[in-house]
N, CA, C, O and CB atoms as a CASP TS submission, in Angstrom:
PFRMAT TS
TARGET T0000
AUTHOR 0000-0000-0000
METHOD Language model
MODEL 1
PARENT N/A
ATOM      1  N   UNK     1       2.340  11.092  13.399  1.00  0.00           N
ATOM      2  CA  UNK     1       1.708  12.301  12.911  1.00  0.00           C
ATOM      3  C   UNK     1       1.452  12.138  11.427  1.00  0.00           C
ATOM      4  O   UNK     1       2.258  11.576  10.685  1.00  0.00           O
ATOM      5  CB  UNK     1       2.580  13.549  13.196  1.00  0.00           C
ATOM      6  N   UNK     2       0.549  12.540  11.108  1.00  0.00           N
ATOM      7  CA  UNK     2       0.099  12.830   9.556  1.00  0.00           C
ATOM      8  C   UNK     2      -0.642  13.806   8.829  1.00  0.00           C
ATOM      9  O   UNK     2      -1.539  14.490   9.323  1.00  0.00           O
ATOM     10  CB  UNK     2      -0.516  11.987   9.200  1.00  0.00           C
ATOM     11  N   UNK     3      -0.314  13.852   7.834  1.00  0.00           N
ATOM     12  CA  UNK     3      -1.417  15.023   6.776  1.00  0.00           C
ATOM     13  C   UNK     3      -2.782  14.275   6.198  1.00  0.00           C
ATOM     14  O   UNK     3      -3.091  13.247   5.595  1.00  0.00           O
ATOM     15  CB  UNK     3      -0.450  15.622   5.075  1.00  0.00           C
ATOM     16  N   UNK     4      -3.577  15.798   6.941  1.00  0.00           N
ATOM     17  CA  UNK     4      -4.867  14.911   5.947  1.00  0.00           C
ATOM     18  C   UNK     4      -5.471  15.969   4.958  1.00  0.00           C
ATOM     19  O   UNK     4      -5.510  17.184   5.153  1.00  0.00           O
ATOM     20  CB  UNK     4      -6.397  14.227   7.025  1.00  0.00           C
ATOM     21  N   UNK     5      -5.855  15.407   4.055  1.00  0.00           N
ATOM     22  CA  UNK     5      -6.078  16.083   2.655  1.00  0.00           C
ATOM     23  C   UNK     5      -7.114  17.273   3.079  1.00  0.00           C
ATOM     24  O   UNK     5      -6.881  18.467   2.890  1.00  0.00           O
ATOM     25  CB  UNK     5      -6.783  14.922   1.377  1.00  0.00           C
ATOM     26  N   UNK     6      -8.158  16.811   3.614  1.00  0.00           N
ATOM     27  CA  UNK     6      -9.315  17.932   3.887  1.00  0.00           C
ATOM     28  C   UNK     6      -8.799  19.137   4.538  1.00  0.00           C
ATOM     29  O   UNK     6      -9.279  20.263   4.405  1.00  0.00           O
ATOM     30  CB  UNK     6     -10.484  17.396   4.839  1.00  0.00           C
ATOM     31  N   UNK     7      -7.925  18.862   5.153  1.00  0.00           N
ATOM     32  CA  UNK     7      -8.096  20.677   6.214  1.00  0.00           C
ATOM     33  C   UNK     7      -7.482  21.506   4.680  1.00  0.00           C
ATOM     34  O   UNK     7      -8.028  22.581   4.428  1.00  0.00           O
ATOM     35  CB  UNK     7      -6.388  21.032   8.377  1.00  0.00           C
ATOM     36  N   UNK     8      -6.534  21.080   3.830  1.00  0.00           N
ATOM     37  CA  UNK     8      -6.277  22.016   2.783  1.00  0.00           C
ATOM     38  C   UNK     8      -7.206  22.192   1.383  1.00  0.00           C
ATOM     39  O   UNK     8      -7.688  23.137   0.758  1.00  0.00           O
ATOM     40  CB  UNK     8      -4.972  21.676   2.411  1.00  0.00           C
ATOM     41  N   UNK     9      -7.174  20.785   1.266  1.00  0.00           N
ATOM     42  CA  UNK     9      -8.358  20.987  -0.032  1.00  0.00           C
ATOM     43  C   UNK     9      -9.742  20.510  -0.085  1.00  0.00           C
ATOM     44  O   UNK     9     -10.321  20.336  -1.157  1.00  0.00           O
ATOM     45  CB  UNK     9      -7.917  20.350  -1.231  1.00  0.00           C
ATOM     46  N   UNK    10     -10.339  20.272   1.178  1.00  0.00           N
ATOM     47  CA  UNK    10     -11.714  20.035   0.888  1.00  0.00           C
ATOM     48  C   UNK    10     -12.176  19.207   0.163  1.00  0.00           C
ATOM     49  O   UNK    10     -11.784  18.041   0.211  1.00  0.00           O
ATOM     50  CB  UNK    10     -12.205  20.850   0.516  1.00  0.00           C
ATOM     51  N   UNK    11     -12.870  19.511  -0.456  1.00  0.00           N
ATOM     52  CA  UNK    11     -13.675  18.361  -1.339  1.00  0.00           C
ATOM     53  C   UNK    11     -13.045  18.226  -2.910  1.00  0.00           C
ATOM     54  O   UNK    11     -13.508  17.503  -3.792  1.00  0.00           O
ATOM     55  CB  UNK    11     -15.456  18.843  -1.477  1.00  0.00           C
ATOM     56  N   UNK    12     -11.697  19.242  -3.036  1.00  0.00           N
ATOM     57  CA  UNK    12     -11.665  19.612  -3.919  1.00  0.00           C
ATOM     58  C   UNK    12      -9.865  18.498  -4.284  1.00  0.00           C
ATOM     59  O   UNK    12      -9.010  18.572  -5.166  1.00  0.00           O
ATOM     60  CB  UNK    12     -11.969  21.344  -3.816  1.00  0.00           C
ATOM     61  N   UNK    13     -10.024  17.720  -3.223  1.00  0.00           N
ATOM     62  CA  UNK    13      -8.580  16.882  -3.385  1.00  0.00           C
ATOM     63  C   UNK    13      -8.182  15.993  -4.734  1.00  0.00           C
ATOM     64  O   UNK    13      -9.188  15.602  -5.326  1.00  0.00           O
ATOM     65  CB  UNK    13      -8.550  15.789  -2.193  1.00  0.00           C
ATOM     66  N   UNK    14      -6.995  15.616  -5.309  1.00  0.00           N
ATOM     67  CA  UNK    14      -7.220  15.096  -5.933  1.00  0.00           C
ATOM     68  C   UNK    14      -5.747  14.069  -6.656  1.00  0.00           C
ATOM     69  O   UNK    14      -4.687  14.694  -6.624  1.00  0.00           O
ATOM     70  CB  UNK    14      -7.989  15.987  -6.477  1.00  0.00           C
ATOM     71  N   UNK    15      -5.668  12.803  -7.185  1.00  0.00           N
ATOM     72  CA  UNK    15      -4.003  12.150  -7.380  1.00  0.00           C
ATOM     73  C   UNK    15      -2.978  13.140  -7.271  1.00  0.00           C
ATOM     74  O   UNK    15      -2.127  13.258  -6.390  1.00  0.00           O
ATOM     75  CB  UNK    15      -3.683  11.468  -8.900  1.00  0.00           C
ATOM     76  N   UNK    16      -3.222  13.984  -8.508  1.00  0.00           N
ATOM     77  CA  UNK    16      -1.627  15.098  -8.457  1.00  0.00           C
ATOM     78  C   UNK    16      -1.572  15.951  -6.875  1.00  0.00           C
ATOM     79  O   UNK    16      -0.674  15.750  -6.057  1.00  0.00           O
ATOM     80  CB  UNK    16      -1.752  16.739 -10.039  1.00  0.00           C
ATOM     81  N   UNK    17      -2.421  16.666  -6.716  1.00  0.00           N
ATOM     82  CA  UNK    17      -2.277  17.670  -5.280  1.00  0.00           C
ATOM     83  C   UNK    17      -2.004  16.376  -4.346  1.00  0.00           C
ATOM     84  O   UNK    17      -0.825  16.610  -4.081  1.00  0.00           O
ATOM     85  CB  UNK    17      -3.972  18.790  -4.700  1.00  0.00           C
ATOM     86  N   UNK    18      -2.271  15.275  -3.729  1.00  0.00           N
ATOM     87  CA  UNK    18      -1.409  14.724  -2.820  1.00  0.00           C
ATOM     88  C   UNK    18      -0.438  13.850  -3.372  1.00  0.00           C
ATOM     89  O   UNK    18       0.041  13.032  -2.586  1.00  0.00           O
ATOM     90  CB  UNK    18      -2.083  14.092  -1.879  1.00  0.00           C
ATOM     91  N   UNK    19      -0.019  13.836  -4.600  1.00  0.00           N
ATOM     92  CA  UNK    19       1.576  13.502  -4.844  1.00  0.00           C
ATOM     93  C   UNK    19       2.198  14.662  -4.162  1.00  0.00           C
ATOM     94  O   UNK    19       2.708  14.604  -3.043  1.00  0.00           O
ATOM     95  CB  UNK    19       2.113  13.407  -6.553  1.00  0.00           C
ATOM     96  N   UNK    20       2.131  15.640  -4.850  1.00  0.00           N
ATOM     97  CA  UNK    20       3.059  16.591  -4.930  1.00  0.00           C
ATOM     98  C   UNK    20       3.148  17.039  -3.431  1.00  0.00           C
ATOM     99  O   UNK    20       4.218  17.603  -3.204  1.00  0.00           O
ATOM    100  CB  UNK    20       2.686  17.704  -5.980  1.00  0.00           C
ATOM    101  N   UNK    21       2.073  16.916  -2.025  1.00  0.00           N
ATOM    102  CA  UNK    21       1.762  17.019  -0.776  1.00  0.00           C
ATOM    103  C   UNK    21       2.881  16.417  -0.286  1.00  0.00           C
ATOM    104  O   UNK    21       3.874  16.792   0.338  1.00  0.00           O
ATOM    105  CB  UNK    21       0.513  16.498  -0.373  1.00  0.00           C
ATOM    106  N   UNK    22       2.311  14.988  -0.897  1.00  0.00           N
ATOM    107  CA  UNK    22       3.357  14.020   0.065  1.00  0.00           C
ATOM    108  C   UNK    22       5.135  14.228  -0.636  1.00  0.00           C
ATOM    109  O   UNK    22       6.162  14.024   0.010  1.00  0.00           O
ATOM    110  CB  UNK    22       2.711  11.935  -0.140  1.00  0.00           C
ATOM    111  N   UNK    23       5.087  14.507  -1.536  1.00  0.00           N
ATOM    112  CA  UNK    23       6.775  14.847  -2.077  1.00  0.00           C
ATOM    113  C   UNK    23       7.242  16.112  -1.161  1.00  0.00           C
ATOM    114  O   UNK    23       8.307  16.065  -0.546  1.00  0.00           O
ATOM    115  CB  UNK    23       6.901  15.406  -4.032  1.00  0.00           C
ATOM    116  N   UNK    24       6.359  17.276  -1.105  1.00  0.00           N
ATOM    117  CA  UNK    24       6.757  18.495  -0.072  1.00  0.00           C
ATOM    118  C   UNK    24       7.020  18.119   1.625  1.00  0.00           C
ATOM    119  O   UNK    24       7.668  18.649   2.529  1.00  0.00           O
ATOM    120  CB  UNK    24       5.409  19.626  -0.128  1.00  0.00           C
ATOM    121  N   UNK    25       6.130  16.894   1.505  1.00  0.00           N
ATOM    122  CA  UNK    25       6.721  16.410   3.182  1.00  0.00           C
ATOM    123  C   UNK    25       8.007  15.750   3.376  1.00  0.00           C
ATOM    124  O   UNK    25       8.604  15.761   4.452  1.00  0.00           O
ATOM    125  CB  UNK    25       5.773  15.303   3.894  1.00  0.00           C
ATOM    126  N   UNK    26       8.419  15.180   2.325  1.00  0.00           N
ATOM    127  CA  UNK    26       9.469  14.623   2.161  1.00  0.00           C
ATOM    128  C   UNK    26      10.525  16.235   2.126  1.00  0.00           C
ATOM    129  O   UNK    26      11.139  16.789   3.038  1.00  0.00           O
ATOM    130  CB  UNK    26       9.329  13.515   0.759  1.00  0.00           C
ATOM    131  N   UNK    27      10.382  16.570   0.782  1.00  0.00           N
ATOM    132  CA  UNK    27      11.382  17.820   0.500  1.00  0.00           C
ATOM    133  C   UNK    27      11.557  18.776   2.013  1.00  0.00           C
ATOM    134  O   UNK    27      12.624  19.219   2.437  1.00  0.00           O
ATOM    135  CB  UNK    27      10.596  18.924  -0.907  1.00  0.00           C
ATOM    136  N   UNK    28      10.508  18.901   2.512  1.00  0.00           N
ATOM    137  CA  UNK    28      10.606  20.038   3.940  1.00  0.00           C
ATOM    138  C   UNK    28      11.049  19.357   5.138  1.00  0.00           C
ATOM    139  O   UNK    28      10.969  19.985   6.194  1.00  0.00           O
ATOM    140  CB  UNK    28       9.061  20.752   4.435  1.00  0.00           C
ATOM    141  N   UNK    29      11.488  18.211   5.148  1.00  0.00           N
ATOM    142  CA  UNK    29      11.994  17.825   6.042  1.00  0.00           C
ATOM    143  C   UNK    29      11.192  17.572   7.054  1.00  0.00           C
ATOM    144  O   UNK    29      11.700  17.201   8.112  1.00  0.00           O
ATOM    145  CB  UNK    29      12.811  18.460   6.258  1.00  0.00           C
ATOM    146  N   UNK    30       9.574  17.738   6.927  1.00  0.00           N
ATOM    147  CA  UNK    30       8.210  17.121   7.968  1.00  0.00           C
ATOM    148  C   UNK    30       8.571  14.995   8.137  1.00  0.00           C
ATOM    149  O   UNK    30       9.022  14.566   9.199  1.00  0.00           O
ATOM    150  CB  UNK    30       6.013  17.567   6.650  1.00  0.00           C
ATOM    151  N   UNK    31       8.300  14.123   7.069  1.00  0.00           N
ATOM    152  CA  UNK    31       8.744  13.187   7.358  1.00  0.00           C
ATOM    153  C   UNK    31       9.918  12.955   8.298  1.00  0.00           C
ATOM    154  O   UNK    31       9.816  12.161   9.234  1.00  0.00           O
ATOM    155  CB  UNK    31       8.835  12.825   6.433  1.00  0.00           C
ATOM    156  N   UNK    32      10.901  13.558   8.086  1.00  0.00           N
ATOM    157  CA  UNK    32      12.322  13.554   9.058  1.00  0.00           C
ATOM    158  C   UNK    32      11.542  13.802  10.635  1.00  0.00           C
ATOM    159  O   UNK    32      11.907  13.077  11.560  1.00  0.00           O
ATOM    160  CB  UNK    32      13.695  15.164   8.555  1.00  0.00           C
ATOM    161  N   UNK    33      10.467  14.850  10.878  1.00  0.00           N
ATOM    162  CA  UNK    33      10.308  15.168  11.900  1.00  0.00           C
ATOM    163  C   UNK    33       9.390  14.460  12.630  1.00  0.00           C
ATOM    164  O   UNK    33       9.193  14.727  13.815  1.00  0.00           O
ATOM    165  CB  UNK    33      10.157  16.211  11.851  1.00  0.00           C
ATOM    166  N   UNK    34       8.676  13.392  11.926  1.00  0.00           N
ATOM    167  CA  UNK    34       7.563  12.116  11.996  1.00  0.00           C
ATOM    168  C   UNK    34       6.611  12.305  11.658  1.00  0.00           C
ATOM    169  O   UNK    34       5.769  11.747  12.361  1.00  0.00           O
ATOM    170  CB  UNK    34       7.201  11.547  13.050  1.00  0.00           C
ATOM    171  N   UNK    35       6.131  12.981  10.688  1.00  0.00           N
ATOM    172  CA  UNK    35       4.880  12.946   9.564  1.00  0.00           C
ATOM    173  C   UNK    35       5.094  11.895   9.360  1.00  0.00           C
ATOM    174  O   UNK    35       6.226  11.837   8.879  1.00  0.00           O
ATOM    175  CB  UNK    35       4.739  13.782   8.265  1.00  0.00           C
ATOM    176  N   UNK    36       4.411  10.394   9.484  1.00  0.00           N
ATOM    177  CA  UNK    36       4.444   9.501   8.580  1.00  0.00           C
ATOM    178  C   UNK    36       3.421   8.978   7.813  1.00  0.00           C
ATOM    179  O   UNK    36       3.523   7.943   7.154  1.00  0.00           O
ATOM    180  CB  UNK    36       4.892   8.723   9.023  1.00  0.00           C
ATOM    181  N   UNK    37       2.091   9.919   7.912  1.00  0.00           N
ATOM    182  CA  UNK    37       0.951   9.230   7.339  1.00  0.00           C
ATOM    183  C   UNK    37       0.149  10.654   6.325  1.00  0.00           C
ATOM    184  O   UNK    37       0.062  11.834   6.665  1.00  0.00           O
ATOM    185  CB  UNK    37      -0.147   8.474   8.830  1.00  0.00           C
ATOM    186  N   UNK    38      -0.348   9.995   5.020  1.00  0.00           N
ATOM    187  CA  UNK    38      -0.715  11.038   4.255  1.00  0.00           C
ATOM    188  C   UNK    38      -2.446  10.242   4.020  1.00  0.00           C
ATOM    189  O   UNK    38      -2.724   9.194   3.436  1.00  0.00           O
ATOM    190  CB  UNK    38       0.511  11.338   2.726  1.00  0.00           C
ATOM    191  N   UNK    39      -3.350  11.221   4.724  1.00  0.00           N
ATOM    192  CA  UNK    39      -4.731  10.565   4.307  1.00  0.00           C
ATOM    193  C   UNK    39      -5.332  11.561   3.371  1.00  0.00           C
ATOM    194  O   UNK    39      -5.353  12.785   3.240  1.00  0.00           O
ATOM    195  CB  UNK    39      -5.789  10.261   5.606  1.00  0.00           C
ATOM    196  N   UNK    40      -5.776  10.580   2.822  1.00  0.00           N
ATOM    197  CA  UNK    40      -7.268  11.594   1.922  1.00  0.00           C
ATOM    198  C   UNK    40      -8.347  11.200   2.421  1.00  0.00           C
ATOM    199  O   UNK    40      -8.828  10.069   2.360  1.00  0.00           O
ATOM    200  CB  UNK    40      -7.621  11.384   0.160  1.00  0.00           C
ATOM    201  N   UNK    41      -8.777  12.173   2.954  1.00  0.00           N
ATOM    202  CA  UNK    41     -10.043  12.097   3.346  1.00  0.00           C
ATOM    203  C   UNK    41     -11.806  12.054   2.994  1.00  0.00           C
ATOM    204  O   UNK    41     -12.339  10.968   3.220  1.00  0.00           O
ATOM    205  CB  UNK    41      -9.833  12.738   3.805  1.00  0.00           C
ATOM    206  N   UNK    42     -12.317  12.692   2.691  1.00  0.00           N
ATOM    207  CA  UNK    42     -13.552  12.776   2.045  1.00  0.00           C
ATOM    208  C   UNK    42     -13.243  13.318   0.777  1.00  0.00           C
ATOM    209  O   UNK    42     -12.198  13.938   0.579  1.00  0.00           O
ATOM    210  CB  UNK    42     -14.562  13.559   2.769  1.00  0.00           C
ATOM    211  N   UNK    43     -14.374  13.053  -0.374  1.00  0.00           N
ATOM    212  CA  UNK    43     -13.980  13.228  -2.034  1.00  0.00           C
ATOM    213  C   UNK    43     -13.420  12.338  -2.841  1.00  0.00           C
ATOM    214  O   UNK    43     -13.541  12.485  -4.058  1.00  0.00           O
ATOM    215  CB  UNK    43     -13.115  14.164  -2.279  1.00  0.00           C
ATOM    216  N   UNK    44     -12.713  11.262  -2.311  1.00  0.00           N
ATOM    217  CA  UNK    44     -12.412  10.598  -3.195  1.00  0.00           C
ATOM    218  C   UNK    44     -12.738   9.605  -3.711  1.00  0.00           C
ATOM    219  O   UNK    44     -11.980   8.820  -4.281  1.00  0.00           O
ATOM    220  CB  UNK    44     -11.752  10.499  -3.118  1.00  0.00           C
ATOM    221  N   UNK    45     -14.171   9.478  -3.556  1.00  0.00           N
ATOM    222  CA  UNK    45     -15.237   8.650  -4.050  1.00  0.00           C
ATOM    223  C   UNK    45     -16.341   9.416  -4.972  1.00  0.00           C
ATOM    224  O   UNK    45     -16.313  10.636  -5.137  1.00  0.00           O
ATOM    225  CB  UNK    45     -15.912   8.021  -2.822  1.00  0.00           C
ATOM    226  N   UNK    46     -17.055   8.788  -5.398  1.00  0.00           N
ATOM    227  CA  UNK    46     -17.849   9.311  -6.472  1.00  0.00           C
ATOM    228  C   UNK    46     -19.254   9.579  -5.444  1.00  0.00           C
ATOM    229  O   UNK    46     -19.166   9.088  -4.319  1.00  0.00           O
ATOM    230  CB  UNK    46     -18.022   8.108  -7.944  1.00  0.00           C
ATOM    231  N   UNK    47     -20.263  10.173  -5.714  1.00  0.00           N
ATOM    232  CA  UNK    47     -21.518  10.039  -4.731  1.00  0.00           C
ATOM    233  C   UNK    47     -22.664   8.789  -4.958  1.00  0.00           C
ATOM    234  O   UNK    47     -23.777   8.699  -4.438  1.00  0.00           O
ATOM    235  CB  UNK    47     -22.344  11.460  -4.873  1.00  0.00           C
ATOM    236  N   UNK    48     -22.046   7.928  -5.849  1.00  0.00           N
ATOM    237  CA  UNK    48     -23.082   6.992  -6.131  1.00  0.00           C
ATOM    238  C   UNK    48     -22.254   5.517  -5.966  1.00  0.00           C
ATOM    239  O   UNK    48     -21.151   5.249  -6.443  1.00  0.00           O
ATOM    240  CB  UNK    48     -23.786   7.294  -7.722  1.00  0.00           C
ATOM    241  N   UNK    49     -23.021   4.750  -5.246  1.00  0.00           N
ATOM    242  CA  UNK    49     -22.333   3.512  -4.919  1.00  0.00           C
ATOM    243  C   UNK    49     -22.303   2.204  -5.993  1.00  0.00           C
ATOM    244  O   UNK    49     -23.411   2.086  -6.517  1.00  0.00           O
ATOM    245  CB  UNK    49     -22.982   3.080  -3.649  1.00  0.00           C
ATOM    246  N   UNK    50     -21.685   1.558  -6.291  1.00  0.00           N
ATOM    247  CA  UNK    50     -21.646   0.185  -6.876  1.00  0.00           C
ATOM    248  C   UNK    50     -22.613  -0.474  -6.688  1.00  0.00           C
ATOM    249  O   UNK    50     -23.247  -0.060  -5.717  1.00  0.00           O
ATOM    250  CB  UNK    50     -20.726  -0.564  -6.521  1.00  0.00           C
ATOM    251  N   UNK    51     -23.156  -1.550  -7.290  1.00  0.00           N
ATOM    252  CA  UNK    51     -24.361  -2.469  -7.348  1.00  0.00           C
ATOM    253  C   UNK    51     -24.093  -3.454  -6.100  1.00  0.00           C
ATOM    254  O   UNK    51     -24.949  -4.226  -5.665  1.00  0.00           O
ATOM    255  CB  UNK    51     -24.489  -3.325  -8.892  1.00  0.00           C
ATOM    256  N   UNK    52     -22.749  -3.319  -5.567  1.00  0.00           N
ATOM    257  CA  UNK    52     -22.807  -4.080  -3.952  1.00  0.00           C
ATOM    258  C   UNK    52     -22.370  -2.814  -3.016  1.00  0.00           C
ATOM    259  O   UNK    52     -21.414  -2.922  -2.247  1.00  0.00           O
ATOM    260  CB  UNK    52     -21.471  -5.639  -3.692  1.00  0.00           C
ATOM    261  N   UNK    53     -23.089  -1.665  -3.120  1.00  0.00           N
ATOM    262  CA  UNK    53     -22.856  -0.951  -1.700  1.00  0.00           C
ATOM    263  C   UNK    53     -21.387  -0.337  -1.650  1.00  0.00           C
ATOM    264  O   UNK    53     -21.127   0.214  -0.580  1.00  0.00           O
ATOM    265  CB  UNK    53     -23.031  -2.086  -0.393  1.00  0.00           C
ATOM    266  N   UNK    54     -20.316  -0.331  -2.669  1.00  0.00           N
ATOM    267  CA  UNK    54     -19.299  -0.132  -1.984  1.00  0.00           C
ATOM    268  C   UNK    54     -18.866   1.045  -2.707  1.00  0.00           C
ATOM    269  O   UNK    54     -19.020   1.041  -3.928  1.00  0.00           O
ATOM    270  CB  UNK    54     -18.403  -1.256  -1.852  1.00  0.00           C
ATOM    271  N   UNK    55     -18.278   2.190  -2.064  1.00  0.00           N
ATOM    272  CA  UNK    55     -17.703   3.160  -2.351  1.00  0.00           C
ATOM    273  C   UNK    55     -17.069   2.951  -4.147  1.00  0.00           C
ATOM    274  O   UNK    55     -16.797   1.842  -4.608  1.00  0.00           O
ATOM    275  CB  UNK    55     -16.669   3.329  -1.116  1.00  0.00           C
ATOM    276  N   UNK    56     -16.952   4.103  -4.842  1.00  0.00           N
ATOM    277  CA  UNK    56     -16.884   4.141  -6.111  1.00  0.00           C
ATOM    278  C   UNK    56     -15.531   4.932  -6.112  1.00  0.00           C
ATOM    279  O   UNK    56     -15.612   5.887  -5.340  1.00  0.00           O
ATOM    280  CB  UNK    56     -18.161   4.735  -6.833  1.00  0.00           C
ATOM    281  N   UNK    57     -14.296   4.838  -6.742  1.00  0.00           N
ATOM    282  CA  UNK    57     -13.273   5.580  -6.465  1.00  0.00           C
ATOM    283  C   UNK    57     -13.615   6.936  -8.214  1.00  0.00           C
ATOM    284  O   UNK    57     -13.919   6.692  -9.382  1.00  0.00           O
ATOM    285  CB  UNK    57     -11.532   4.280  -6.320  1.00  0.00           C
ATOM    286  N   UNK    58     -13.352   8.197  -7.488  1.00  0.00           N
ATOM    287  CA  UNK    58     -13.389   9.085  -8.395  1.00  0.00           C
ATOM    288  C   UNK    58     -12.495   9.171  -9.531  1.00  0.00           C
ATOM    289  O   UNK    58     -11.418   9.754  -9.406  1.00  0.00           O
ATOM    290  CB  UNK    58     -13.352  10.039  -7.832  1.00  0.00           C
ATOM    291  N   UNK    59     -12.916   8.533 -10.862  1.00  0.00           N
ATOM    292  CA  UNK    59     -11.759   8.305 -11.791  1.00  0.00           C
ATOM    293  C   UNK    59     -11.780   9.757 -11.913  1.00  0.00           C
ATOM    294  O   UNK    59     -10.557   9.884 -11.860  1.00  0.00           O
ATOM    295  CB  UNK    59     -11.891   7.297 -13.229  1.00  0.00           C
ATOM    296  N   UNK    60     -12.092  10.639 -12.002  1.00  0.00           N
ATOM    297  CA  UNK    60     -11.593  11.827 -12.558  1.00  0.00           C
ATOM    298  C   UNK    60     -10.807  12.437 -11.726  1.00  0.00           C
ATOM    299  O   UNK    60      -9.835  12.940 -12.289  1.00  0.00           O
ATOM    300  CB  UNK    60     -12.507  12.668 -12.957  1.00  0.00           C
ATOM    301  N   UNK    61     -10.859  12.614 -10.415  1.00  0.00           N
ATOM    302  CA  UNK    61      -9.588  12.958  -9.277  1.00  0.00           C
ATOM    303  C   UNK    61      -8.319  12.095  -9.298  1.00  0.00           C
ATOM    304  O   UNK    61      -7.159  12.479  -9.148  1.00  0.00           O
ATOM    305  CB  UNK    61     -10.121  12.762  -7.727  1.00  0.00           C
ATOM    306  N   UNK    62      -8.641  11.216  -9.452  1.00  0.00           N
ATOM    307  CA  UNK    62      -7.600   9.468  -9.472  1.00  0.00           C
ATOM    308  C   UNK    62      -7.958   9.061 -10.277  1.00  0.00           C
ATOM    309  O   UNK    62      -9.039   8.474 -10.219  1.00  0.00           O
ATOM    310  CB  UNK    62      -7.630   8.201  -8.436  1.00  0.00           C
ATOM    311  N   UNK    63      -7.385   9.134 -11.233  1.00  0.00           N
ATOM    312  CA  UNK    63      -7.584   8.726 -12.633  1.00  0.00           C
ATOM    313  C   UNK    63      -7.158   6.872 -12.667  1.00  0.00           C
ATOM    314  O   UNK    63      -7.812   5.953 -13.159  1.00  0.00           O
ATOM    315  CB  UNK    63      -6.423   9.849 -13.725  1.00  0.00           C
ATOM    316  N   UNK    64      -5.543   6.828 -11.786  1.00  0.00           N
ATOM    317  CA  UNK    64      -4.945   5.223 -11.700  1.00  0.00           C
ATOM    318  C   UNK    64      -5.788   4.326 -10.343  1.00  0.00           C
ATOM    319  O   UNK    64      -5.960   3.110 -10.271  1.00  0.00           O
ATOM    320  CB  UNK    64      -2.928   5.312 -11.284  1.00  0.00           C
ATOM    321  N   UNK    65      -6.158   5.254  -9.487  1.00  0.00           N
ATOM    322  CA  UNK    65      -7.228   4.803  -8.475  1.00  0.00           C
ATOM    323  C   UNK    65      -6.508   4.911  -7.267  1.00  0.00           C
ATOM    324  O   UNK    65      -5.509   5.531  -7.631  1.00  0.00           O
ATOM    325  CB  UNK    65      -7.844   3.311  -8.675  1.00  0.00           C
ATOM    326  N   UNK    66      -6.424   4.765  -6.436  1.00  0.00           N
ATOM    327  CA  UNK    66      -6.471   4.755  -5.145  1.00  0.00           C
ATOM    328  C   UNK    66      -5.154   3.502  -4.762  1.00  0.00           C
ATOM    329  O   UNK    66      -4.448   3.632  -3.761  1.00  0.00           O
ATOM    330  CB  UNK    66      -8.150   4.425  -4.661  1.00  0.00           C
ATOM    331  N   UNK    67      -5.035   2.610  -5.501  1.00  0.00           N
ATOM    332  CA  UNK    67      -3.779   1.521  -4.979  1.00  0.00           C
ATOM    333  C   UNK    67      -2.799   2.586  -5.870  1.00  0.00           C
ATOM    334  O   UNK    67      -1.854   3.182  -5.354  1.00  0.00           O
ATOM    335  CB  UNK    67      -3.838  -0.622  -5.602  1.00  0.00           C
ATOM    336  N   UNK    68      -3.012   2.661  -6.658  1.00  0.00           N
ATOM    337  CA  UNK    68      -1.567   2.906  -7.521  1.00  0.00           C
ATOM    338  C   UNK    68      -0.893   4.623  -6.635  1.00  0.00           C
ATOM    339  O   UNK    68       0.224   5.037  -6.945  1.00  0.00           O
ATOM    340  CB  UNK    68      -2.099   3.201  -9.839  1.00  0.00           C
ATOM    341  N   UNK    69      -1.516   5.169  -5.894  1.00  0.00           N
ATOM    342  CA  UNK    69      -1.592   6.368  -5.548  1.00  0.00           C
ATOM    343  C   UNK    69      -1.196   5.934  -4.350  1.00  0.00           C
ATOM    344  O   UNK    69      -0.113   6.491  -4.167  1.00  0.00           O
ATOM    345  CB  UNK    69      -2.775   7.151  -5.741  1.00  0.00           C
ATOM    346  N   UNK    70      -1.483   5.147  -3.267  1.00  0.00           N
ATOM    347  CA  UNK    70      -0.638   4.173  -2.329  1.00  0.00           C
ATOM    348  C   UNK    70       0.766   3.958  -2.616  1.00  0.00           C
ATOM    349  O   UNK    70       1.804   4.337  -2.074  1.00  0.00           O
ATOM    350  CB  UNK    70      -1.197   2.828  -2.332  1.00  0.00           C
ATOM    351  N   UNK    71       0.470   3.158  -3.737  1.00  0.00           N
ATOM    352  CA  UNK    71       1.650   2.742  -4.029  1.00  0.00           C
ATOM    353  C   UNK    71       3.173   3.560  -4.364  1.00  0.00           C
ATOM    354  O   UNK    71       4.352   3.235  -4.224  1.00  0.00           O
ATOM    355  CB  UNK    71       1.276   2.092  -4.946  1.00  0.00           C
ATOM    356  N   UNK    72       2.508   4.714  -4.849  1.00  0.00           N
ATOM    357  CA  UNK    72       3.572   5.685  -5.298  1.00  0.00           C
ATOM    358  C   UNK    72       3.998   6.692  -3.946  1.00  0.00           C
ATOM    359  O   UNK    72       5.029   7.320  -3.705  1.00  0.00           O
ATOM    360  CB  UNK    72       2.917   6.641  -6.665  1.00  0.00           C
ATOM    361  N   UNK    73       2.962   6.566  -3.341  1.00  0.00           N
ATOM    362  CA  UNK    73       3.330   7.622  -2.156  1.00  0.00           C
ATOM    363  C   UNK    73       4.473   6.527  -1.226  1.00  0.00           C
ATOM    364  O   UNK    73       5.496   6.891  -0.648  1.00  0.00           O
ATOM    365  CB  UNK    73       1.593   8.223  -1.047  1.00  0.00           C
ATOM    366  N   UNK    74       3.863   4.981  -1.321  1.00  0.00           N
ATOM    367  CA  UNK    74       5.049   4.244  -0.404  1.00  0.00           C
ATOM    368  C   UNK    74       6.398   4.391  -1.356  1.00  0.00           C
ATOM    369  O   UNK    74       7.477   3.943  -0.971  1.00  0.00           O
ATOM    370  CB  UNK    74       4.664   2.367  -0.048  1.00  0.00           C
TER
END
């Protein structure tokens, strides 16, 4: 089972709101119950692609990017 960013914040997701998501799954005792997956879903890309096609990570939502935000949630 897992949380995904959109059903709460829409387009409006962003690094701090799913730290603090994934710390409340921890604190509420949801992980204990098998939450084990935290997605972000749409938004966390920019609307304009890189000069090879590939998704642009939103520095202003994710300022450290997208691994380091992995990384902290593992």
């Amino acid at each position: 089972m897992g949380w995904n960013s959109w059903n709460r914040f829409g387009p409006f997701v962003s690094e701090r709101l799913v730290l603090e998501t994934a710390d409340a799954l921890v604190e509420s005792g949801m992980r204990d119950a098998g939450y084990r997956y935290v997605v972000v879903d749409d938004a966390w890309h920019e609307s304009a692609r890189n000069d090879d096609g590939d998704l642009v990570e939103n520095r202003w939502a994710f300022p450290r990017g997208m691994r380091n935000l992995a990384d902290e949630i593992h």
